[in-house]
Residue, then its C-alpha position, 0 to 999 in steps of 0.5 A: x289922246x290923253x292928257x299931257x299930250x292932248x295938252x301938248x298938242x293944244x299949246x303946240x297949235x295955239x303957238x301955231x295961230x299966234x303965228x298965223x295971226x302975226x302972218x294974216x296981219x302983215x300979209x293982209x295990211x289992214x284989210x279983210x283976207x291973207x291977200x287983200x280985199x278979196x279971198x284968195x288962194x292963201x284964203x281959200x287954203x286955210x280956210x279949207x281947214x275952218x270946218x275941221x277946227x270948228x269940230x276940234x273946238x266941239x271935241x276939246x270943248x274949247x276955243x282953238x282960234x280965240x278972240x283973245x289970242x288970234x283976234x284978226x284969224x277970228x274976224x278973218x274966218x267969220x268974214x270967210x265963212x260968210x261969204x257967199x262962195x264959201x257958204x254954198x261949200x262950207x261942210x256942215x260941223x254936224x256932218x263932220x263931227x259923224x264922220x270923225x265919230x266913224x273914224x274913231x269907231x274904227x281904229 
């Protein structure tokens, strides 16, 4: 992807997460997760995603889910990420990252 794409595509997706972020804070009424107190299908879905956002991060240099923009979906995700449940499954960013590497080695 080339500049005004690549710069279409990154607002495109920042306009997504201050929704997102206005979605978390009324679905989760002050509390850690989309459903509540615990993690929950809505949680589990989206947080299936933190892996390949995190690779996006390193690939464009910069932050996509931002404390500044997004603070709640921030605090949500580390709060995700850290549990115990997500740790053991969490994919590693470094595997990832091989793995698009390869993809785009061979378009």
């Amino acid at each position: 992807m080339e500049g005004e794409a690549k710069e279409t595509a990154i607002q495109q997706m920042s306009a997504g997460l201050v929704l997102l972020e206005e979605a978390f804070e009324k679905c989760s009424e002050g509390n850690g997760y989309f459903g509540g107190e615990k993690i929950g299908y809505l949680d589990i879905a989206l947080g299936s995603f933190l892996g390949w956002i995190n690779v996006t991060e390193n690939m464009i240099g910069m932050k996509v889910i931002d404390e500044a923009k997004t603070p709640c979906l921030v605090g949500w995700a580390e709060r995700f990420c850290a549990d115990s449940a997500v740790k053991e499954v969490m994919p590693e960013i470094e595997k990832l990252e091989e793995f698009v590497k390869l993809l785009q080695a061979n378009v």
